[in-house]
N, C-alpha and C positions, 0 to 999 in steps of 0.2 A: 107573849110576855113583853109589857115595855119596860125600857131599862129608865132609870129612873134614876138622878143624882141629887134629888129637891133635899136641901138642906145635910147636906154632906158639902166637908171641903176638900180641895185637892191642890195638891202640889205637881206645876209638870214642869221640867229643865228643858234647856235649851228650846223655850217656848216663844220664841222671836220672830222663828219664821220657819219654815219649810210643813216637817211631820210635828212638832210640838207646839206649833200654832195652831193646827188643828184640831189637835187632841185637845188644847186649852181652849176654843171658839167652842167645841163640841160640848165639852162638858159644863160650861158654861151656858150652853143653850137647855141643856138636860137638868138645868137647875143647881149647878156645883156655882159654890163661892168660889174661884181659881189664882191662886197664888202664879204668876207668869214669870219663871225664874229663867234669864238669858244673860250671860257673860257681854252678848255685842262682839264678842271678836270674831277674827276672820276664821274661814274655812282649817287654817293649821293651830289653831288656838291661841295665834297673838291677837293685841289690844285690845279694846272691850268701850261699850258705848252702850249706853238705855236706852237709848232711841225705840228699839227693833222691840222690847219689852213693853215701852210704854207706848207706843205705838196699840200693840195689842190688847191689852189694858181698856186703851180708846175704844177699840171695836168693841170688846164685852161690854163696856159700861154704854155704849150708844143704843145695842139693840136690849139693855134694861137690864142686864148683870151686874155680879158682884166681883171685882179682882182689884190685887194690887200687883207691883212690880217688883221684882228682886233683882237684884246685879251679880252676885257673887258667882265664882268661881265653881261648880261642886267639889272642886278639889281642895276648897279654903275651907278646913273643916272648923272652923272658927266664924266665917262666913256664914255655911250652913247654917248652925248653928244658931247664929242669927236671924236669918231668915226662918226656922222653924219655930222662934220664940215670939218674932214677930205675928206669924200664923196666929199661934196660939191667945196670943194679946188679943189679934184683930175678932177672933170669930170661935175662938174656943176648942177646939178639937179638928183634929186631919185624918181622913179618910181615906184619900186615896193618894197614892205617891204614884207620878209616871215620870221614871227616870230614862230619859233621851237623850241628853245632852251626849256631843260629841265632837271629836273632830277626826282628822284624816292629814297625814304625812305618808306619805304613798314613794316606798322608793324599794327597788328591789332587794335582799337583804344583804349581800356583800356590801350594797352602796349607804345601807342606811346606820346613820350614827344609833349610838346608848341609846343618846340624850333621845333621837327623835322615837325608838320604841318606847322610851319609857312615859314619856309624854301620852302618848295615846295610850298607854295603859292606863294612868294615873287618871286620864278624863272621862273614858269610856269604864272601866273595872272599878278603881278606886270612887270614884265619881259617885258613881253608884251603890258603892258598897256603905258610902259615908252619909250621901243624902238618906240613905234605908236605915243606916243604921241611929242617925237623929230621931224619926220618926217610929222607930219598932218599939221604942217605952210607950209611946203615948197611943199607941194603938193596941198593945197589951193590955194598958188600963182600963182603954175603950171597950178590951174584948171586939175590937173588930177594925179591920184595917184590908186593906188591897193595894202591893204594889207589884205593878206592872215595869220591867226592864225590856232591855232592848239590844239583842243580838243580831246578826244576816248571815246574810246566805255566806260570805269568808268566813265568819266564826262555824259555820256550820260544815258547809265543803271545801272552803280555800280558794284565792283568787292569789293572779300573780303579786305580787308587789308591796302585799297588805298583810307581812307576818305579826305587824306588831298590832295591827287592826285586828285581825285573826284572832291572836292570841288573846286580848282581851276579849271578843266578842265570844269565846267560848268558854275564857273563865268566868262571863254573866252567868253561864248557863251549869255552870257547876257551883255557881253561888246562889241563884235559884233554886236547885236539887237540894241544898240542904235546909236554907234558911223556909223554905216551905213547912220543911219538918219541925223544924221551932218552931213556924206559927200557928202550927193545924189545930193547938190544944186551945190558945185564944180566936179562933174565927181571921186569921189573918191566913188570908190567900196570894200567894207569888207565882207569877206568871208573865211567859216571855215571849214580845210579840218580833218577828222575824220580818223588818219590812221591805216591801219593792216599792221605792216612788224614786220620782226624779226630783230629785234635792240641788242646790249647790254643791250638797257633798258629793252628789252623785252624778250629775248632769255628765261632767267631763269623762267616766266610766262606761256610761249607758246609752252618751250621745243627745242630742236636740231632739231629736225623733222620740227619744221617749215620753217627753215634756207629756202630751197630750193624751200617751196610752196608759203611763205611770203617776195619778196625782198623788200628792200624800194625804186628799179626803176620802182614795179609796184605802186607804191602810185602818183609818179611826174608827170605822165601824168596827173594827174586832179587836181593835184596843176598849172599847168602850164597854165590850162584851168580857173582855177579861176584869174590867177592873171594878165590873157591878157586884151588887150584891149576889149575884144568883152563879158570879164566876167558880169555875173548878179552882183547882191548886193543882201546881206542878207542871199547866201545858206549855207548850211551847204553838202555836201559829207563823207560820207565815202567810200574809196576806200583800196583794197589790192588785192593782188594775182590774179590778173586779173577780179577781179567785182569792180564796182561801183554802191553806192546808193544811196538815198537822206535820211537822218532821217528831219524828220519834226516837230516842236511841234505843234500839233493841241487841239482846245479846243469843248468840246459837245457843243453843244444847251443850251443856258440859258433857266432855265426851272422855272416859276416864284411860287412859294408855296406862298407866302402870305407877307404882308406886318408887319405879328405879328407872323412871323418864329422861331419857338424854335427847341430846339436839337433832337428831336424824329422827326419831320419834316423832318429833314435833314436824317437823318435813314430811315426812310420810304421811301424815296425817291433816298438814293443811287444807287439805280440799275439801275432807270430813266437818271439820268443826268450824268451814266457811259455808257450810250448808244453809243459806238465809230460812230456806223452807221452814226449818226447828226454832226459828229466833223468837224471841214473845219480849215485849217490855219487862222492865224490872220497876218496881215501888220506889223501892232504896237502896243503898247498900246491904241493908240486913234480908233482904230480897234473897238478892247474887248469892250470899254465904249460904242461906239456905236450900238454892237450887245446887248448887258445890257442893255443900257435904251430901247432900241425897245421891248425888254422881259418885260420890266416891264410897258410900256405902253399897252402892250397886255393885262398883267396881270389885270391890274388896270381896264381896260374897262370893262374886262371880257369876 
């Protein structure tokens, strides 16, 4: 199967340099018209420059592509806004959204202020939730759309220092779970890519040494796969350095103790219903309720 973006357009943030210059070079080469949407600012999300935008821009349009540049914020929802109306002027219709943009305030959590979680929330979560949410009309009407978000391995298992990293990168993946579900009935697919490269954001984390084993062109092949036409809905990937995997949430066996369950129940019983063996994915929430009630009619019968 080749993946194919001829005549489809795409929006990807924080497309200036690292993982979202790739993803935007790539798609661009696969034949996407590519909007290159970059702030310019530094590593903690101060001040902001086109350069690194139009910079990229340059490279699409040298090897025979189609792109423009955008500056905005994802957190200026006014901005956005902007920049998806512009889309629509330039070339008509948006196909695929790959929300990446980010930054990193990295400080343990007794030392780290509000202001600096809430900030990586509002770039990373909010970011995202606002670029997708400009773009979810106009790919309803289209009946077909593909947006690709962007969680790691903190949002997933936790890293020291990064709760407020954390915490948004796994409220992606709980905004994904649903907005999937809204989109399933128009052909619109969400799906979240989990990367390992060595970035600016990451370099100082991962070390020098990774430069060479972690690029972020090995991450875009299976971003590229999520966001084609022929993608699932609802997975999550992570890929780097030439592996790809799937992380999964899976939940055990509901296992029914009694209808008059107190806290030592629950104790006695941890080891049982940490049994990974019985675990199996869930759809959705209306999944879970109905593996629940069948537990608890079991129970009841005896």
């Amino acid at each position: 199967m080749t993946i194919s973006f001829e005549g489809q357009v795409a929006i990807v943030t924080g497309a200036g340099g690292g993982l979202g210059r790739s993803h935007a070079l790539e798609l661009a080469r696969r034949g996407a018209k590519v909007v290159v949407n970059d702030l310019g600012g530094s590593v903690d999300g101060t001040g902001g420059s086109s350069e690194a935008a139009e910079a990229v821009v340059a490279e699409i349009k040298a090897a025979g592509g189609e792109a423009i540049s955008d500056g905005c914020s994802v957190t200026d929802e006014g901005g956005v806004e902007n920049m998806v109306q512009r889309t629509m002027d330039e070339w008509g219709r948006i196909d695929v959204l790959i929300n990446n943009a980010g930054i990193l305030r990295d400080k343990s959590f007794s030392k780290m202020t509000i202001d600096d979680f809430r900030a990586v929330v509002d770039v990373h979560l909010m970011g995202t939730v606002i670029c997708s949410h400009k773009v979810f009309p106009i790919m309803k009407q289209q009946q077909y759309g593909r947006i690709v978000v962007t969680t790691s391995v903190t949002g997933l298992y936790g890293n020291f220092g990064q709760t407020n990293y954390g915490a948004a990168k796994l409220g992606i993946i709980g905004f994904q779970h649903s907005l999937k579900e809204e989109g399933r009935k128009d052909n619109i697919h969400v799906n979240t890519i989990a990367p390992i490269a060595a970035t600016r954001m990451t370099i100082p984390l991962m070390g020098e040494g990774a430069v060479d084993m972690f690029k972020p062109e090995q991450v875009t092949p299976a971003v590229m796969f999520l966001a084609s036409e022929g993608a699932p809905t609802g997975a999550i990937l992570s890929a780097g350095g030439g592996i790809v995997a799937r992380p999964i949430l899976v939940e055990t066996e509901s296992k029914f103790i009694g209808a008059d369950i107190i806290a030592e129940d629950v104790a006695a019983n941890f080891d049982a219903v940490s049994d990974l063996s019985t675990a199996r994915p869930l759809e959705n929430g209306g999944a879970q309720g109905a593996k629940n009630a069948e537990a608890i009619q079991k129970g009841m019968a005896g």
